[in-house]
N, C-alpha and C positions, 0 to 999 in steps of 0.2 A: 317390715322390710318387704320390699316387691322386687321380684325378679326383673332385670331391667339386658338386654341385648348391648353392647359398643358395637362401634362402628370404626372404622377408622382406617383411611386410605393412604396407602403409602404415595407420595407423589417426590419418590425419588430426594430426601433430605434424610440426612444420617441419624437423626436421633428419632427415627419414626418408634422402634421400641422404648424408648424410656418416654416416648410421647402418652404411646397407648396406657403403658404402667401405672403413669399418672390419670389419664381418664378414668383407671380402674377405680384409683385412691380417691379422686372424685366422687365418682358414683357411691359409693361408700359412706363421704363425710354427707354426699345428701340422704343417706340413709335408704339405699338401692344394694340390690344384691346380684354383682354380676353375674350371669346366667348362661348367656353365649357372648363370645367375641366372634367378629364378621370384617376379614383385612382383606385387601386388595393389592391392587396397583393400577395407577393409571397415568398417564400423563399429563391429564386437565380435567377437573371434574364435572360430571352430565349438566348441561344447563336444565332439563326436568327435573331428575331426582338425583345428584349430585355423583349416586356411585353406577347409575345405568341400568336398564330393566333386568337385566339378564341376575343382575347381584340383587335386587329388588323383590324381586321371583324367589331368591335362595333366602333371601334374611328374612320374608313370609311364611316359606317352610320351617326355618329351623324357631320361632317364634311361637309357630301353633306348636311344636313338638316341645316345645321348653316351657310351655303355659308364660310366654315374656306379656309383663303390661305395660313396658313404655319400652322407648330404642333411643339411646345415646350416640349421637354423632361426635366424636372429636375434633368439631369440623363448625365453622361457621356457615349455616345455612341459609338461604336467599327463603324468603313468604312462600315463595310461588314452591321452590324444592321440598320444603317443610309441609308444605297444603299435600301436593304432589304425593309423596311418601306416604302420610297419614291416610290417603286415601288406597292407595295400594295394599299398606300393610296392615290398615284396620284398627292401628295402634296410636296413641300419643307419641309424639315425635318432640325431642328436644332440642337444641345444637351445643357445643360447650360455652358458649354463652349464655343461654339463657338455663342452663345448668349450673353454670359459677355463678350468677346472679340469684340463682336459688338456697346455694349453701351461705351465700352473704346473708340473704332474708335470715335464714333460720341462725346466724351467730351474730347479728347486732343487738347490742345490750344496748347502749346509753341514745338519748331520744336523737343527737345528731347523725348518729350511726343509723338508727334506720330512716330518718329523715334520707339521706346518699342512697341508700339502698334501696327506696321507695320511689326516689327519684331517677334511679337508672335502672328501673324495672319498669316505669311508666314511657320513659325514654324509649327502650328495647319494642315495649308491646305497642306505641304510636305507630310503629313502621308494620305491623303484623297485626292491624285490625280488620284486613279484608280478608285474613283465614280464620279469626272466629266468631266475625259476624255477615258470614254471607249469608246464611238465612236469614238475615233482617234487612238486609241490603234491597229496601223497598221503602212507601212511604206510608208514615202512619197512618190507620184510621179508625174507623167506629167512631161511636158515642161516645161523647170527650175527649180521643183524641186526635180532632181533626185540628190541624192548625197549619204552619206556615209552608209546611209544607221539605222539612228538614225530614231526612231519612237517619234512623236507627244508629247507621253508623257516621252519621255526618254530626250526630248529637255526642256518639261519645267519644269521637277528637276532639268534642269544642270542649268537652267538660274534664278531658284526661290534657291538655291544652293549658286549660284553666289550673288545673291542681299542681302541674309540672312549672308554672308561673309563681305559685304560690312555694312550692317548695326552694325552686332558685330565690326568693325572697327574704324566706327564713335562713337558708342555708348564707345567702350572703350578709346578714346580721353576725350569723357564730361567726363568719369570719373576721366581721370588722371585733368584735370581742375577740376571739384569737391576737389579730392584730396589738391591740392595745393590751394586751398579757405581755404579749411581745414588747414593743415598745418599753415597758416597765422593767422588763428584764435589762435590756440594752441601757437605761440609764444607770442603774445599779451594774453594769458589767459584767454581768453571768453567763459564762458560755454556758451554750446550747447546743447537745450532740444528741442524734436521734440512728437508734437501730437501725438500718434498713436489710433486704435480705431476702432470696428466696423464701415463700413461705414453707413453715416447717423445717427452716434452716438451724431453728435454738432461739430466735430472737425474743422471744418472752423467758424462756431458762436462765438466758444470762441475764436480762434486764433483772432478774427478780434476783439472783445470783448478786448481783453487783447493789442491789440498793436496800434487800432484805425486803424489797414488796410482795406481795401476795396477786402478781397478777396472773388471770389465767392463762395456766400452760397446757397444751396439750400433744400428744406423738398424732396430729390431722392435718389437714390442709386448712389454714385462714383459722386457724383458732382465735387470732387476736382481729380482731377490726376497729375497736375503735384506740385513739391514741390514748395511753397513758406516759406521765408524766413525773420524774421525782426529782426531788435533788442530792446530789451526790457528793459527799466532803474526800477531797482529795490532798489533806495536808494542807498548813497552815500557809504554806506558799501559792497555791493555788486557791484556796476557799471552797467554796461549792459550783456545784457547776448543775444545769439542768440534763439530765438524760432521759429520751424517748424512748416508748415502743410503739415503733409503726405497725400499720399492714402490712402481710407478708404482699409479695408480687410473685407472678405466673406469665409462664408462656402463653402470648394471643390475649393476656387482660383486656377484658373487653372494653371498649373506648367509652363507654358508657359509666363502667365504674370508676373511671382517672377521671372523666369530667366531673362527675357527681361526687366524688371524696376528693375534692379539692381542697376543705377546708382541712380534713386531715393531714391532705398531703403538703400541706402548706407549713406545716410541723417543718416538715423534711426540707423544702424548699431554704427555708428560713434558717437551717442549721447553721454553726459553725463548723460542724466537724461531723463525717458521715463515717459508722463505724459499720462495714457491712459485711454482715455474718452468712459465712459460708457454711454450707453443711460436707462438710472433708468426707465424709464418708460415701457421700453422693458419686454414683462413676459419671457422671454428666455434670459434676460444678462448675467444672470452666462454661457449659452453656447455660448454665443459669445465672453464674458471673453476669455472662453475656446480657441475657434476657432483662437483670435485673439493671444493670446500665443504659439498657433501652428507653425504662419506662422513665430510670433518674431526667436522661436528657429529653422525653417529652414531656416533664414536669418541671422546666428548666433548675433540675437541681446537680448536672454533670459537671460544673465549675467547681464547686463548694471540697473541700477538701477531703480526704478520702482514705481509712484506712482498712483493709480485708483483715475481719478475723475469722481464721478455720476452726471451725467450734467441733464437737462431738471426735477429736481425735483418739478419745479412749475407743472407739468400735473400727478404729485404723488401726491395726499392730504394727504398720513398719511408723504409724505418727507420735505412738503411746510415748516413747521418748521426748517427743518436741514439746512437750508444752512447758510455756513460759518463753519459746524463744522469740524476739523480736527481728524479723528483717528487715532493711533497711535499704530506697533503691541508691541508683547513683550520685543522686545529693547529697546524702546521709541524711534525707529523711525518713520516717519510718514509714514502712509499706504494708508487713504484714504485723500479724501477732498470732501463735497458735495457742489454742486452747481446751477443755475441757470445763463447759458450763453446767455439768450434769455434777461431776466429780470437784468440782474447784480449780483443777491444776490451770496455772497461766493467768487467773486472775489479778494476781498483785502486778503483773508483766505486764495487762490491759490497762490497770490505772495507772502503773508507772509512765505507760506512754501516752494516756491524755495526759496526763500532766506536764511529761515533755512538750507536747504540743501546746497547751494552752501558755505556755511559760518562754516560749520560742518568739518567730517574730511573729508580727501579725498575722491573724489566720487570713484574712482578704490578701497578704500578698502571696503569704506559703500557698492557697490554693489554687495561683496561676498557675505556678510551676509542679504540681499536683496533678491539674486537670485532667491533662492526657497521658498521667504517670503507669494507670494502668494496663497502658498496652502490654507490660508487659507480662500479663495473667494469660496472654493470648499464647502461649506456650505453658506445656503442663507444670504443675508447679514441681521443684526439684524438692527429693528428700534428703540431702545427701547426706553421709553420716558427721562432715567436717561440720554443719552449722550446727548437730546436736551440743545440747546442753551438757 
């Protein structure tokens, strides 16, 4: 573990502490040991070094007195503020991007997963090769290597260029394979519902809860990245149905990793039925609601049907009662489900209501009238004691 310094500027938005919380739990799943934290406030950040000399000065000091070897920004940072910084503070400078891009690198298991991750790590660093090869930023010479006259770093765009061509290539194969998985499904009739979910929300607990798989789980940020897959028997009325574990999603997901796990998310896209798990115990779930409905509709997957389950309500005391309950909004369809994936409680209440749903009318038309159903998460959710069980 290496001592590692946060960063993170308040610019006046309300969840700036449960922001920082999380940069902690980051730095952590990369295997960093927060050391010092350094907050501010500002109105707009330094176009030099994003938090301004005077804070630049102070996160220098507290750095040599902390023995820090790298500095976490919570913050996406521009080449030039990242170059900037690095030279002030003497230290390796990261941003939360190319820090969630690193805890990615180190949890992809299966060759498509890092294929996405390889590919939006070469993404990231095409834009930031004038900060680590300015000492080459000249043109070749000597013996043997005199030639056309291409400079250092004009050679490793062409070739990082080339790789990222090669990887979009491959990566566009698994999908037309996805595709045709899919396809097979649809002629056979088998719904299709995929987790989605703040990461660390329960989304592999329950998947494994509900199908008796063995996939990994863990209490981290992105424990699961690649998709898995099982079939699930819901009573002879229903049949089997396929259920997913997706990636978890995050505040500011870098656009990097939604382009490059495309063919993952296309799991999602592709669903009938989106079951998306909340962590109830979270004091911020209504903005991770939020956040995670952000990335559904840039992945055009905000149409497709939608039902919230509050997972981990045994560490809620006033929720411990709720599980198994179903709510239902103003059409009488169902809206929430509460539950316990750790304990069991509310499971037989989660199949009972895909089943309602697969067994209903079409899912293509139910999720018209769906789509915009969750505005009403945009208000805390009520506990009250008339819906107990």
């Amino acid at each position: 573990m290496i001592n590692a310094a946060l960063v993170g500027i308040d610019f006046g938005k309300t969840d700036f502490e449960a922001s920082l919380e999380e940069l902690s739990l980051l730095a952590k799943s990369a295997g960093a040991t927060p050391a010092v934290t350094l907050t501010g406030r500002r109105s707009s950040p330094d176009a030099a070094m994003f938090i301004g000399s005077g804070k630049a000065e102070e996160l220098r000091l507290a750095c040599e007195a902390n023995d820090i070897e790298i500095v976490i920004f919570n913050h996406a940072l521009s080449p030039a503020q990242q170059r900037n910084l690095e030279r002030a503070l003497n230290r390796r400078v990261v941003d939360r991007t190319s820090l969630i891009l690193d805890i990615f690198a180190q949890r992809a298991r299966s060759h498509e997963g890092k294929l996405q991750v390889e590919l939006a790590q070469l993404q990231y660093l095409a834009t930031r090769l004038v900060r680590a090869w300015t000492h080459l930023e000249r043109q070749k010479g000597g013996i043997g290597l005199r030639g056309p006259g291409e400079t250092q770093l004009e050679t490793d765009r062409r070739l990082i260029g080339e790789r990222i061509k090669m990887l979009q290539g491959k990566l566009a194969k698994l999908r037309r394979q996805h595709g045709t998985q899919r396809r097979q499904r649809e002629r056979t009739r088998t719904m299709s519902v995929s987790l989605v979910g703040y990461t660390n929300a329960g989304k592999s607990t329950l998947f494994n809860a509900l199908t008796k798989a063995q996939a990994y789980a863990a209490d981290q940020l992105f424990a699961t990245l690649d998709t898995t897959s099982r079939r699930l028997w819901l009573g002879d009325e229903v049949g089997q149905i396929v259920l997913s574990d997706t990636v978890g999603f995050i505040r500011e997901l870098p656009h990097q990793l939604v382009a490059a796990f495309r063919a993952t998310l296309q799991e999602t896209v592709q669903a009938d039925l989106l079951l998306h798990v909340v962590d109830a115990s979270s004091a911020v779930r209504l903005d991770q609601i939020d956040e995670v409905n952000k990335v559904l509709h840039d992945i055009g997957a905000d149409t497709i049907r939608q039902v919230l389950v509050f997972n981990k309500i045994d560490a809620v005391p006033e929720l411990a009662t709720r599980g198994g309950t179903v709510e239902r909004d103003e059409y009488g369809n169902i809206s929430r489900v509460f539950l316990s994936a750790r304990t069991g409680v509310g499971l037989d209440a989660l199949r009972s209501a895909i089943a309602e749903i697969a067994t209903a009318e079409p899912l293509a038309d139910a999720s018209q009238s769906l789509a915009a159903d969750w505005s009403a998460v945009q208000e805390e959710p009520r506990w009250e004691p008339e819906h107990e069980r």
